[in-house]
C-alpha angles and dihedrals in degrees: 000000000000091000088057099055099033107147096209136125093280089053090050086044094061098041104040092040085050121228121018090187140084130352095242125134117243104205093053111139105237133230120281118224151122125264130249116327103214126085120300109243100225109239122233117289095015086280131134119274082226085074091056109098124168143165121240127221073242091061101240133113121255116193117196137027108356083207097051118140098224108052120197128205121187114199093199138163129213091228110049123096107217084056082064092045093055089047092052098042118016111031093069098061088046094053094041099037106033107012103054094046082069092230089094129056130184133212136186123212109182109225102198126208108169155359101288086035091057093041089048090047094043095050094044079068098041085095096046125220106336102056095028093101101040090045096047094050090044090054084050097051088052092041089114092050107054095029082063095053080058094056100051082067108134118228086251089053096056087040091065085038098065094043088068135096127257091261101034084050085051096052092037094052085049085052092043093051096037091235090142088065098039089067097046095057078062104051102275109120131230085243103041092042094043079055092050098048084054095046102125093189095050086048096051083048093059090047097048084051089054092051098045093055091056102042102043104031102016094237100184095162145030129272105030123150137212116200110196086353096306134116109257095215114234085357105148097122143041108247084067088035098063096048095063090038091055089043092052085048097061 
């Protein structure tokens, strides 16, 4: 656990230089398409398979039919770029056209690399279920922001940064960012977030997750996909993405 949130000149380095992960690039216009062509499998109540939010014995959040026959696993960080790029442009075609329809499920497995990484993705679960999607992608959509804030950092700054612990550098890097903030603005409160940055268990969750994504399915760089639990090859857009989910559909 101590190697992954090392605070050290090779972690700076990967929060304040941006994305260490696939070449992809971020502004590319993605496929057109409809969804899946087969019936769409009503979901309970008569709601929206959107709504239906869940944790998995993974510890990631899967959104839609829990029974759908295409299964979608994102490996994503909350500091890489192209992630954000995926949440902007390519998850909602794959809500409104896939997930709804109640065939395709998604799921989000945070892959942590760092500090700020580890205190964004914390505090995306602080809410549970309900808020995890719409936090996440608001968190996306102000990467740049509070990355940035991240970026002003002094030397001296980094300096007293790097004399911290694991779990001080995690909260520090939350304060730094104004992440703390940035969840309360969207119902989490300062309590109930502070308490989520020094939750050991939801830490070693995330690390567990980490390890198992590298271990099992060799995950090296965000985004990467499984459909059905297994690795969508060059897969980091979606423009590549859509095509295997529409294969695995047929």
């Amino acid at each position: 656990m101590k190697a992954l949130l090392s605070t050290g000149a090779l972690t700076l380095a990967l929060i304040l230089g941006g994305c260490g992960d696939k070449g992809v690039d971020a502004n590319a216009v993605e496929s057109g398409g409809a969804g899946a062509t087969a019936t769409p499998i009503p979901a309970p109540n008569g709601g929206d398979w959107t709504e239906t939010v869940s944790v998995t014995p993974e510890g990631g959040y899967v959104m839609g039919n829990p029974n759908a026959a295409v299964k979608v696993v994102e490996f994503g960080s909350m500091t890489c770029s192209h992630c954000a790029a995926f949440a902007a442009q390519g998850l909602p075609q794959l809500t409104a056209n896939y997930v709804k329809t109640g065939h395709v499920s998604i799921e989000f497995r945070n892959f942590v690399r760092d500090p700020a990484d580890i205190a964004a993705s914390l505090l995306a679960r602080c809410g549970g279920e309900t808020p995890f999607f719409t936090l996440t992608d608001q968190l996306f959509a102000a990467q740049e922001d509070w990355i940035g804030k991240l970026q002003a950092m002094t030397p001296a700054d980094q300096q007293r940064l790097q004399g911290l612990s694991p779990q001080q550098a995690v909260g520090a890097m939350a304060n730094q960012a104004g992440l703390v903030d940035f969840v309360r603005l969207r119902g989490i409160p300062e309590d109930k977030a502070r308490a989520c940055l020094a939750d050991e268990a939801a830490l070693k969750k995330l690390v567990d997750m980490n390890a198992e994504a590298t271990s099992k399915y060799q995950i090296a760089g965000t985004p990467s996909f499984l459909i059905n639990n297994e690795i969508v090859p060059n897969s980091a857009d979606w423009s590549t993405l859509e095509p295997a989910i529409k294969a695995a559909l047929r």
